[in-house]
C-alpha positions as CSV (number, residue, x, y, z in Angstrom):
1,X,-13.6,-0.7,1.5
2,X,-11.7,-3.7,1.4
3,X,-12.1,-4.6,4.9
4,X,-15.2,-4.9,4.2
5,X,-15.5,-6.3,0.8
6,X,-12.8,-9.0,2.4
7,X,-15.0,-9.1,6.0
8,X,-11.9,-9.0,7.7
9,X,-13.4,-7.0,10.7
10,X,-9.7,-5.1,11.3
11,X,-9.5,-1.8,13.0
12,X,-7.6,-0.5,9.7
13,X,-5.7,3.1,10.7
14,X,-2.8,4.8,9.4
15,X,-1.0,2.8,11.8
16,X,-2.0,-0.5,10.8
17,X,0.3,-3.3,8.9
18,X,-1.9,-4.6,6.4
19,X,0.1,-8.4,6.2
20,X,-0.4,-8.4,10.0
21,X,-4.4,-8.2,9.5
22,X,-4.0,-10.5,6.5
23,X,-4.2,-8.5,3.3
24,X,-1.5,-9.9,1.1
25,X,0.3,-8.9,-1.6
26,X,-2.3,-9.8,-4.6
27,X,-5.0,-7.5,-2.8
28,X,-2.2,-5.0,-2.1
29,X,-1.1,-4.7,-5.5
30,X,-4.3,-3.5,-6.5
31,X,-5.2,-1.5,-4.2
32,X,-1.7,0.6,-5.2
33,X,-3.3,0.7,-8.9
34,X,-6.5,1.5,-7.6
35,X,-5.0,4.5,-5.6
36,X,-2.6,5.1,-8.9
37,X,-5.8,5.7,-11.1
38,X,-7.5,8.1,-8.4
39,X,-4.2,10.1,-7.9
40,X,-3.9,10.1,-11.7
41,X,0.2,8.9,-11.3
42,X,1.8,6.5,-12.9
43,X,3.7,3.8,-10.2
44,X,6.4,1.8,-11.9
45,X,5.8,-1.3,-12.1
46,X,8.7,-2.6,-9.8
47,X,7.7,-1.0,-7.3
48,X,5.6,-2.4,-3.9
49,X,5.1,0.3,-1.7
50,X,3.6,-1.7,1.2
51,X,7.3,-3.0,1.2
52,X,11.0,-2.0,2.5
53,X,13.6,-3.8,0.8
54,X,16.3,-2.3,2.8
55,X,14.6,-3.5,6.0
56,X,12.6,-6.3,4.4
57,X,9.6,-5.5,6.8
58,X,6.1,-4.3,5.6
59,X,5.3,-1.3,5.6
60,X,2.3,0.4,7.8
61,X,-0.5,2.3,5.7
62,X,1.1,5.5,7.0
63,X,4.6,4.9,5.9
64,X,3.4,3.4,2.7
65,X,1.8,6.4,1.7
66,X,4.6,8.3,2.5
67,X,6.9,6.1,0.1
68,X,4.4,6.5,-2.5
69,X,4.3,10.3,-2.1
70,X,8.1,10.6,-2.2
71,X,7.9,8.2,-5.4
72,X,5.2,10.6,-6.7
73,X,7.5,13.8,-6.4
74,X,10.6,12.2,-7.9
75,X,8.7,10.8,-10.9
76,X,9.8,7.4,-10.2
């Protein structure tokens, strides 16, 4: 939806690095509410999944969603 809202014309997969195909971090952030609302969980506000601070790389669509699943379990 966003790639094409944004006509980025990106193969976007599970694999893909959104910052690499130029989504950045205001787009991001609400795409992580957007996907908050539909899941119906709260993410804290500190938190950028699309982001490892340990690392400091971005995060793939695949590993993001596993950070936010993990996040999801723990309550955090």
């Amino acid at each position: 939806e966003i790639n094409e809202i944004l006509k980025l014309g990106a193969n976007i997969d599970r694999d893909c690095c959104p910052d690499l195909i130029g989504i950045r971090s205001p787009v991001l952030i609400t795409i992580m509410a957007r996907v908050s609302a539909i899941l119906d969980v709260n993410m804290p506000d500190n938190c950028y999944i699309f982001h490892d601070k340990d690392s400091h790389n971005q995060l793939t669509i695949k590993d993001a969603a596993l950070k936010f699943i993990k996040l999801a379990k723990n309550g955090n």
